[in-house]
C-alpha positions as CSV (number, residue, x, y, z in Angstrom):
1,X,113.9,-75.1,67.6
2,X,115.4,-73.1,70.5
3,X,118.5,-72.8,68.6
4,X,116.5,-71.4,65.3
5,X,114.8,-69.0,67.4
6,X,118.1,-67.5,69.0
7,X,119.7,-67.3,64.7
8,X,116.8,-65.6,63.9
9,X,116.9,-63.2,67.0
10,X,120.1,-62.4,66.4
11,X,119.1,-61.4,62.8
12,X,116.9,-59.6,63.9
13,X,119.0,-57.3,66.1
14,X,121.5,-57.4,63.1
15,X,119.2,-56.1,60.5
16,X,117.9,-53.2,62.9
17,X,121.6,-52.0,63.8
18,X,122.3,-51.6,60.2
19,X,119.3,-49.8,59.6
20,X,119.8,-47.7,62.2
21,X,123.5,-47.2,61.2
22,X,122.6,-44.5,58.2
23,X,120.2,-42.5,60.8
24,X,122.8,-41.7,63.4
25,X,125.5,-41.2,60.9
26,X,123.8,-38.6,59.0
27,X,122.3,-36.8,62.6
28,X,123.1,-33.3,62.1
29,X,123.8,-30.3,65.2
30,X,122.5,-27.1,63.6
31,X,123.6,-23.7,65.0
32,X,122.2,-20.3,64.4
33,X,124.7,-17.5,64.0
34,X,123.2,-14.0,64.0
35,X,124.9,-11.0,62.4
36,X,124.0,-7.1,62.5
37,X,126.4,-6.1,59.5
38,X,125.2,-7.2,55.4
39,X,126.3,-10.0,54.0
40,X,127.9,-8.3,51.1
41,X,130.6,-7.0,54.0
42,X,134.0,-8.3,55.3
43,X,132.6,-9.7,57.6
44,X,129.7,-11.0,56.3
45,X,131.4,-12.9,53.2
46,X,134.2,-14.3,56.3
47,X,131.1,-16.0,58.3
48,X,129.7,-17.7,55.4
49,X,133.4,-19.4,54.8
50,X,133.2,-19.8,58.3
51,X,130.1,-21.8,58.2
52,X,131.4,-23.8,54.9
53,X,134.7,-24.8,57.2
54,X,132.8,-25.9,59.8
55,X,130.6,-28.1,58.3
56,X,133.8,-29.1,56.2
57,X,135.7,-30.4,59.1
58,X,133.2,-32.1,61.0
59,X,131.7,-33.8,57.4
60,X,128.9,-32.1,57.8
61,X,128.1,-32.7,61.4
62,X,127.5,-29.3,61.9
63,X,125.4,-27.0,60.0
64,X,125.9,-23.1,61.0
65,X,123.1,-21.1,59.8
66,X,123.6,-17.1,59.5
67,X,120.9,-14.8,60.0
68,X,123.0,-11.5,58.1
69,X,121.9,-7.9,58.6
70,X,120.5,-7.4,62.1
71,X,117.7,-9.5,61.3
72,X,117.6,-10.6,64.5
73,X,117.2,-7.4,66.2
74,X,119.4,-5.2,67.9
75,X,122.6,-6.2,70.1
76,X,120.6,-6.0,73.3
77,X,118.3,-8.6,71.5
78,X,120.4,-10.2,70.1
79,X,122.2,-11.2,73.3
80,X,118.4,-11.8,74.9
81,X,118.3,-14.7,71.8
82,X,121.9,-15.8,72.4
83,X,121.2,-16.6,76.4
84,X,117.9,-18.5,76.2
85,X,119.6,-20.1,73.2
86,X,117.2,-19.4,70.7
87,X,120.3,-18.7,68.3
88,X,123.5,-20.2,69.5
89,X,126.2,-17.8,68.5
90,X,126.5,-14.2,67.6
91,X,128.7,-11.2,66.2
92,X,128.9,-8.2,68.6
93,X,130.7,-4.9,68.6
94,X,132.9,-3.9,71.6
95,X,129.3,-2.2,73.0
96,X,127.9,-5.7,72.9
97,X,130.8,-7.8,74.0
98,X,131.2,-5.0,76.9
99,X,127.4,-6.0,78.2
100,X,128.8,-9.4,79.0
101,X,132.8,-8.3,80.3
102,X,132.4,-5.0,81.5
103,X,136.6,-4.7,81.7
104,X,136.4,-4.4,78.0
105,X,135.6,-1.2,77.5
106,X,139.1,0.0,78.8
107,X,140.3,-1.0,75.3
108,X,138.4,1.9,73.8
109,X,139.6,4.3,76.6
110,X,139.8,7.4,74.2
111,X,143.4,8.3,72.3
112,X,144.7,5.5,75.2
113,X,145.8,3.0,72.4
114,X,147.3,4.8,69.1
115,X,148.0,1.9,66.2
116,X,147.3,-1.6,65.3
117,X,150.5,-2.9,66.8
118,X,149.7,-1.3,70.1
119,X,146.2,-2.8,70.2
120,X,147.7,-6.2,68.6
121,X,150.0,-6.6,71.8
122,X,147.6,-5.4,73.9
123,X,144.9,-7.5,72.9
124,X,147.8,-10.6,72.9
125,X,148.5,-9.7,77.4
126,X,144.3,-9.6,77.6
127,X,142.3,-11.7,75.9
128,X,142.9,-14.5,78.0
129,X,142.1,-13.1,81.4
130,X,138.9,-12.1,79.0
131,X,138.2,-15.2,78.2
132,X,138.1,-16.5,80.9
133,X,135.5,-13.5,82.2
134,X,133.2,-14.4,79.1
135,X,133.1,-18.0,80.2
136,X,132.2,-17.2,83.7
137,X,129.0,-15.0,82.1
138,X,128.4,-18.1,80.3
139,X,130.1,-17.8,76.7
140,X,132.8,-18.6,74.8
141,X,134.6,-16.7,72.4
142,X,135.0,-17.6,69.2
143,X,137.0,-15.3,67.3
144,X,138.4,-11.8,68.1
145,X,139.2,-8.9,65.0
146,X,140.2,-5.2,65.1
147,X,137.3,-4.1,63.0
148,X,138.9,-0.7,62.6
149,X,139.5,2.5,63.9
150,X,136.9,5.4,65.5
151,X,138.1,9.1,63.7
152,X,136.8,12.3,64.0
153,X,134.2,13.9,61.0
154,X,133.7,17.8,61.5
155,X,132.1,20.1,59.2
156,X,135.4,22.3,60.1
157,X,138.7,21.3,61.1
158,X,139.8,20.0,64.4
159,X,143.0,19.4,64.8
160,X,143.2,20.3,68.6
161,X,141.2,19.3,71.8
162,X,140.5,23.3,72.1
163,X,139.0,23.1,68.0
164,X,137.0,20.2,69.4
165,X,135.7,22.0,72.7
166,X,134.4,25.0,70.6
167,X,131.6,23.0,68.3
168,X,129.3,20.4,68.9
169,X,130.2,16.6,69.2
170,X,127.2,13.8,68.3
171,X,127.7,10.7,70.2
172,X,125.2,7.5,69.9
173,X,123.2,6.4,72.8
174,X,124.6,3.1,72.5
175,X,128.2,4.2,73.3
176,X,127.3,5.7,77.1
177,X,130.8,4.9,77.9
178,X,132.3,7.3,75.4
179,X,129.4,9.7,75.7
180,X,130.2,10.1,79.1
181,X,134.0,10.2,78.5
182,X,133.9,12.9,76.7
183,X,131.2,14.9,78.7
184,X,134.0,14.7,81.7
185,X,136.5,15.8,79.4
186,X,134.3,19.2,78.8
187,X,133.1,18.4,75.2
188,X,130.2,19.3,74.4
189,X,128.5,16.4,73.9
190,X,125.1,15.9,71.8
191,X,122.9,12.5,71.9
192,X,122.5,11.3,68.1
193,X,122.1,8.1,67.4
194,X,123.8,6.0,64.4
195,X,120.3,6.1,62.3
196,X,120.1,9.8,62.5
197,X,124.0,10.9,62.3
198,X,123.4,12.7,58.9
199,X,120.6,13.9,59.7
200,X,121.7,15.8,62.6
201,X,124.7,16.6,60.6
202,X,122.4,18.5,58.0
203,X,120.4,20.4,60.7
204,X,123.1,22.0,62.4
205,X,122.2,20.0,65.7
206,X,126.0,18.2,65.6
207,X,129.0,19.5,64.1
208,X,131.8,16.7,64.5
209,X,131.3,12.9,65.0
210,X,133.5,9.7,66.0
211,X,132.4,6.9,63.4
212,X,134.7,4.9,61.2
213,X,136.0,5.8,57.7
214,X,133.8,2.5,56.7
215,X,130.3,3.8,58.0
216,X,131.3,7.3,56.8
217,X,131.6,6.3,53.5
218,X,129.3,3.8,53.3
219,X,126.3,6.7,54.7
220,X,127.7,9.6,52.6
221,X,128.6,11.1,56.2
222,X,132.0,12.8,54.7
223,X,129.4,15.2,52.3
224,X,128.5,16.7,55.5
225,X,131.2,17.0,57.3
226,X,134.0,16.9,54.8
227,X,137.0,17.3,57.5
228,X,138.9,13.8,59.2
229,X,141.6,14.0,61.6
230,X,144.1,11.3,61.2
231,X,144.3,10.1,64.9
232,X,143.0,7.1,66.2
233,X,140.2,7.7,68.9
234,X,139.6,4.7,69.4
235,X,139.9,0.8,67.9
236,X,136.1,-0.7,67.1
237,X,136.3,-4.3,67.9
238,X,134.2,-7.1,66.9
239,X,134.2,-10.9,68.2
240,X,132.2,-13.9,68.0
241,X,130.3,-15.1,71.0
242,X,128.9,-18.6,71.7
243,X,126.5,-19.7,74.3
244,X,128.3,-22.3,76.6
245,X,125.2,-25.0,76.1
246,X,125.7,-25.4,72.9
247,X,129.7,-25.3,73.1
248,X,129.5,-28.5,75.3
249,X,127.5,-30.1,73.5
250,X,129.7,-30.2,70.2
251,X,131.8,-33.3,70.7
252,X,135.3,-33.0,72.0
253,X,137.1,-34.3,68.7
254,X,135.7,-31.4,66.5
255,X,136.7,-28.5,68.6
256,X,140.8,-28.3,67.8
257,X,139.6,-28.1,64.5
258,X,136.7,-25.4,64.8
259,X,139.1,-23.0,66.8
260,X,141.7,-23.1,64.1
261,X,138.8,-22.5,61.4
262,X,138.1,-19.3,63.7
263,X,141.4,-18.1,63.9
264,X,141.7,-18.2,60.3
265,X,138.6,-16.1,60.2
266,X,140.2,-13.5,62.4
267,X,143.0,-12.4,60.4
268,X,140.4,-12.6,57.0
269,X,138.5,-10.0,58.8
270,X,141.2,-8.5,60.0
271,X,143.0,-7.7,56.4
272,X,139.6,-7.4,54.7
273,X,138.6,-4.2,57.0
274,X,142.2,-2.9,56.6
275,X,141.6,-2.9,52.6
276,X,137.8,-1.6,52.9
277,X,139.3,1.4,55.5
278,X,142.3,2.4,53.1
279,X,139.5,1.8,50.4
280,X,137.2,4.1,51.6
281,X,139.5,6.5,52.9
282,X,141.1,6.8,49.5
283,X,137.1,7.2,47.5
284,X,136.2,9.8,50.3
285,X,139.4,11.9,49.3
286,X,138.8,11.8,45.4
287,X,135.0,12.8,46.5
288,X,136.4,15.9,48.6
289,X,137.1,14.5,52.0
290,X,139.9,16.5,53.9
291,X,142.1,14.5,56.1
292,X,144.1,16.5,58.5
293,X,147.3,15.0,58.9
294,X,148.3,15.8,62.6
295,X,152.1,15.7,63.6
296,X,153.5,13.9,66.6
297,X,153.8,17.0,68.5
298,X,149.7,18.1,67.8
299,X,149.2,14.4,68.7
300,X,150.8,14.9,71.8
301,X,148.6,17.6,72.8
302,X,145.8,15.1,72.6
303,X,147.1,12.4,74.5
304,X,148.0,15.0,77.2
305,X,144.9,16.5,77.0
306,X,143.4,13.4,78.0
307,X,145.7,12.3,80.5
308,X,144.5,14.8,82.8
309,X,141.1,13.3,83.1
310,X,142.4,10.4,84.2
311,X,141.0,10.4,87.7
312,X,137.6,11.3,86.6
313,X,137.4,8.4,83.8
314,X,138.5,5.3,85.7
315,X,138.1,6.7,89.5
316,X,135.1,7.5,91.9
317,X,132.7,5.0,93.0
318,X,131.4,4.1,89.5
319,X,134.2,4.8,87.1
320,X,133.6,5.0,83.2
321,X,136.3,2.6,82.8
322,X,137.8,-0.4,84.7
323,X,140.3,1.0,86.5
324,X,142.2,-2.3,86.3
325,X,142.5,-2.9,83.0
326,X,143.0,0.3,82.3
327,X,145.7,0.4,84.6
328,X,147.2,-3.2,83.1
329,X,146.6,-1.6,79.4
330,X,148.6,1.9,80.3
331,X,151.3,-0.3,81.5
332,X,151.7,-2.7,78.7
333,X,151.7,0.5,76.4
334,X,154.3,1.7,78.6
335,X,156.8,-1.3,77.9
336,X,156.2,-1.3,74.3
337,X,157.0,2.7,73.9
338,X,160.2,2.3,75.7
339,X,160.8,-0.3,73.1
340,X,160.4,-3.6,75.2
């Protein structure tokens, strides 16, 4: 009898572990990734293959779900969500990905970086020390991509620093660090926010803009003010964060996997916007856009321009920019335009 009751305990415990098997096997880790742009975007289309490789590689382990189109809420509440992990990852600008690493910000230090190699090696010297900043604040960072460049809309042309001086510049709210860049370099700088850009446009309150040949198009900005300059301002960055909670808790033998599946991500975003920008560049033009094509010596002049507010951007007490990175940037631009 003693010996029945221990087979049929034992098949007991057998039965229960295979019914239990299924359960565990098919336990699921669901992450929430919110977006501010469309989904109908770059971007937007490269997060939903992002979500299908994830689950892909982990056999459906793990289910990202994207919230597209800033529906939840603003970057500042978006980041709110992110921290008490009510969504687990997010898609931030450089304005956004600044709030957590303030030493960011250098990288859009105004005419400082000039071309997409520039800001590639740059980014290459940088983005570990970054990193390793974001972690410290409590995320990690998932991806990284150049999502174009900042250029200059007028209603009339400015080709010089002195054209720019004479009119009116809108700059958003949300971009203090460029609004006050530019107030120190004697612009004359108006608060208008993205929403109302246009508007201000129409009214007369603004006369020039920074915004990217994207959004320009994309708003119908260029009817207004039909004049681009060709230089760079400024790169626009964008870069997936993840709260660190949720990062430990995906198991060790998925991550290799889900890094490569982001840096794959990277350079699709990367060539997408590069198409979209030459894209919208070239239906602005047929649509009466004027893009001022500055030479290297009318370049210069804005570079130099710049260079003497130096001390006022990244010095005092509470600089604009981190005077350290800035500092580390200027010097890796320095070796690559002597050619190292």
């Amino acid at each position: 009898m003693k010996t029945f009751n221990v087979i049929r305990l034992s098949f007991v415990v057998l039965i229960l572990f295979i019914l239990t098997v299924p359960v565990f096997a098919q336990r699921t880790m669901e992450i929430k990734l919110a977006s501010l742009v469309p989904e109908n975007t770059p971007w937007g289309q490269s997060i939903n293959h992002l979500a299908a490789e994830w689950s892909r590689v982990t056999n459906g382990q793990i289910v990202m779900r994207v919230f597209h189109g800033g529906t939840a809420g603003s970057e500042a509440q978006t980041m709110t969500l992110l921290k008490s992990n009510q969504i687990q990852a997010a898609i931030f600008t450089t304005m956004g990905l600044s709030s957590v690493t303030p030493e960011l910000m250098a990288v859009s230090y105004p005419f400082l970086i000039r071309d997409d190699a520039e800001l590639e090696e740059v980014l290459r010297r940088i983005k570990p020390d970054l990193e390793a900043k974001m972690q410290q604040s409590g995320f990690i960072t998932l991806a990284w991509a150049n999502a174009g460049w900042v250029k200059l809309f007028a209603k009339s042309p400015v080709v010089t620093p002195d054209d720019l001086r004479k009119i009116r510049l809108g700059s958003s709210q949300d971009q203090p660090e460029l609004m006050q860049a530019f107030r120190q370099m004697g612009y004359n700088v108006v608060a208008a926010d993205l929403t109302e850009i246009v508007m201000a446009l129409q009214s007369g309150r603004i006369d020039v803009t920074y915004i990217s040949p994207v959004f320009a198009a994309g708003t119908q900005l260029f009817g207004v003010a039909k004049n681009m300059s060709s230089i760079n301002v400024a790169p626009f960055m964008g870069g997936i964060l993840m709260n660190e909670i949720t990062w430990r808790r995906i198991p060790d033998r998925f991550k290799p996997a889900l890094l490569e599946a982001c840096k794959k991500i990277e350079k699709e975003i990367e060539a997408s916007i590069a198409n979209l920008d030459a894209d919208a560049l070239t239906t602005m033009e047929r649509h009466g856009l004027i893009v001022h094509q500055l030479t290297s010596a009318q370049s210069q002049i804005w570079y130099d321009d710049t260079n003497k507010y130096e001390d006022r951007l990244v010095g005092g007490a509470r600089p604009i920019f981190n005077r350290e990175y800035y500092t580390r940037i200027r010097n890796i631009l320095a070796d690559i335009r002597r050619g190292k």
